[in-house]
N, C-alpha and C positions, 0 to 999 in steps of 0.2 A: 178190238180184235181185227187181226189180217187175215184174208184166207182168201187161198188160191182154191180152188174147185174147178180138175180136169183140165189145166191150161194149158193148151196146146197152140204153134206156132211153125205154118209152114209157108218157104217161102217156092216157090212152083215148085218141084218133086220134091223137096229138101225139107225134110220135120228138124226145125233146131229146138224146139221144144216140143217135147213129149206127154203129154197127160199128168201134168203136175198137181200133185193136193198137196196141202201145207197149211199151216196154225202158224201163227208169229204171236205168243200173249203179250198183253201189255206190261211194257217194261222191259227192261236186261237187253240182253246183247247176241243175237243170234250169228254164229260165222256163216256163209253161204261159199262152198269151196267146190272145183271143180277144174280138170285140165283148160289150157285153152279151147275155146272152138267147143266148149261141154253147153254153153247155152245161157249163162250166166246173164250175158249183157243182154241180152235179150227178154229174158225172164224180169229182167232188169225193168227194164222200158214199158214190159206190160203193166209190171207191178205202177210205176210213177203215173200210166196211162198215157204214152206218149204214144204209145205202140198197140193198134188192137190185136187181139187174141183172134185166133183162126178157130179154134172153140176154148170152150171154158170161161171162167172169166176170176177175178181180182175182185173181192168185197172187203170193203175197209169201211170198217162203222157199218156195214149194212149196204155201203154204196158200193156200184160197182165202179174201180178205177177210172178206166175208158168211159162208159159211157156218161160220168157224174163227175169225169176230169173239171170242170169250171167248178163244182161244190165243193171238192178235194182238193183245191190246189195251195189249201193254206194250210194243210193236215198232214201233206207230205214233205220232205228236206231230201232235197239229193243234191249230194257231192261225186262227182265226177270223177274219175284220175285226172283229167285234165280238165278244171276249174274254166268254163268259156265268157272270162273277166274281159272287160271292155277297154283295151292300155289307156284310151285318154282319158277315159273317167278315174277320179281319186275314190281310192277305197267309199268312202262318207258316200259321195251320187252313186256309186255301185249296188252299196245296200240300199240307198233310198230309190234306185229303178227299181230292182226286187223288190219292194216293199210295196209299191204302185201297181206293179204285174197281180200281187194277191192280195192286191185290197186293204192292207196292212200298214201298221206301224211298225218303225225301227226300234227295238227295245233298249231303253238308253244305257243296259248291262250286257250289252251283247259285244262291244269292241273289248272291255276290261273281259269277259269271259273266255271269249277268242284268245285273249292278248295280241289284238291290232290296235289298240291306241296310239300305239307312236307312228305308225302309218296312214294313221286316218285322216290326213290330208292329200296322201303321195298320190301319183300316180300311179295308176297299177303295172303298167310297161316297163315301170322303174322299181320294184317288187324283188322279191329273192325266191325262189321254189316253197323254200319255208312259207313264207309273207301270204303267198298264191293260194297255198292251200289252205292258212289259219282266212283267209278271206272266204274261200270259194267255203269252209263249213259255217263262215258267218252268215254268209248269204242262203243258204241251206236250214240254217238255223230260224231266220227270219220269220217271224208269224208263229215260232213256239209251236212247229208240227208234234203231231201224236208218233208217226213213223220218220225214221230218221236212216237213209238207204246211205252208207259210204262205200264208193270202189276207189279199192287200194289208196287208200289216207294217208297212207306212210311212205310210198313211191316216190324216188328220189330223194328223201329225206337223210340229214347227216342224224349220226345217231343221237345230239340231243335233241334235234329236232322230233326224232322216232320218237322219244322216250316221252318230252313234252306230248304231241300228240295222242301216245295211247294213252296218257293221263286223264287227257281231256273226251274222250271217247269213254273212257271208261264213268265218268263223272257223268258223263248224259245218258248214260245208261242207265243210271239210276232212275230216269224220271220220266223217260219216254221208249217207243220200241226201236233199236239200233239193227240193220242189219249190213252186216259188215262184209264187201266180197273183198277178197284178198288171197293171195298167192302163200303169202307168208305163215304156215305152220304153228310157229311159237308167238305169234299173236294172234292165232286163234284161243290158243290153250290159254294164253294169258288174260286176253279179255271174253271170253265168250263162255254160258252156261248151255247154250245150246249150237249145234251143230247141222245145215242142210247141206248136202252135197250130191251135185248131179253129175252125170254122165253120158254122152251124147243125146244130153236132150231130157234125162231120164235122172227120175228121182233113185238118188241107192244109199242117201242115210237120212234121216229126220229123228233125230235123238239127242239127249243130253250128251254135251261132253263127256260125262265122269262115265258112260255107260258105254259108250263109244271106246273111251281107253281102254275100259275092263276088258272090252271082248277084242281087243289086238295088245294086251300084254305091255298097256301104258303107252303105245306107240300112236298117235295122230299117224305121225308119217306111213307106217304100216295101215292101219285102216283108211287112207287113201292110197295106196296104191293099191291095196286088195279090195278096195270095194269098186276102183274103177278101172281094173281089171289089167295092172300093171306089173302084179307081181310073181316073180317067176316064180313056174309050176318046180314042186321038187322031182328030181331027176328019178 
């Protein structure tokens, strides 16, 4: 189990995070959606424990993120928007430094799962956006985390590259807890049972998708702009 309790995150005057509570169960695919500058990357950071909380705090299995980051760090997977891959190392030394950082072995199904075998000698500098990102969720992947955190998976991606990707999100879904930030609407609806959405800092949906549509008329896009306060008032 994940859970935030009262997370809060200020940087001098500035609250970019607001007194957040939240459940993630185990398993499925949670969206986490919100405008830019809503708090997301940050909420982000505290969750992986790179970032401590100004109060509240992040219990995963009971531990808290931050303070139990060295216990945690083979229980969490985070993929980046932008993968921070090392150009002169080949894919192979990349997952084998990750693998060293959390005490871990390379799992010798994790290149055929990714589908990076045919690059698992290259350079990374020498990579495609595709290549970049099936690496940077390899590396993420490593150690068989219980939480598995992706921002924006599918950015810059041609669309079969899209399409491969939610395939693959959607199949690790099945077996561990995904939380997915992303801009994109119709991959939320597509891969995710559940729905968090903040706004300036501040929690304003924590529900099932199918219950979320009900109450905007089938509409995602409409329960995001009207729950983060975007949608014009009628005249």
């Amino acid at each position: 189990m994940i859970e935030a309790q009262g997370l809060s995150r200020r940087f001098g005057s500035i609250t970019a995070v607001d007194q957040l509570s939240f459940k993630l169960k185990p398993n499925g695919i949670t969206g986490f959606l919100g405008p830019n500058g809503a708090g997301k990357t940050t909420t982000i950071r505290m969750i992986t424990g790179a970032l401590a909380a100004s109060e509240g705090s992040v219990l995963i299995g009971g531990k808290d993120s931050f303070e139990e980051a060295d216990a945690l760090r083979g229980r969490i997977g985070y993929l980046p928007e932008r993968p921070p891959l090392v150009p002169e190392l080949s894919v192979k030394e990349q997952l084998g430094y990750v693998a060293a950082v959390k005490g871990v072995q390379v799992d010798d199904s994790l290149a055929e799962r990714c589908g990076i075998q045919e690059v698992w000698r290259q350079l990374q500098g020498e990579l495609s956006k595709g290549f970049r990102q099936r690496v940077g969720l390899a590396c993420a992947l490593v150690g068989s985390p219980d939480l598995l955190i992706l921002d924006e998976p599918t950015s810059g991606l041609d669309p079969h590259q899209v399409e491969s990707m939610r395939n693959l999100v959607m199949e690790l879904g099945q077996d561990r807890t995904v939380l997915l930030s992303t801009h994109l609407l119709p991959e939320v609806e597509r891969l995710c049972e559940h729905v968090l959405m903040i706004h300036q800092g501040r929690l304003v949906a924590d529900e099932s998708l199918e219950s979320l549509l009900e109450a905007h008329q089938g509409s995602l896009q409409d329960a995001f702009l009207t729950r983060c306060g975007f949608a014009e008032s009628e005249p």
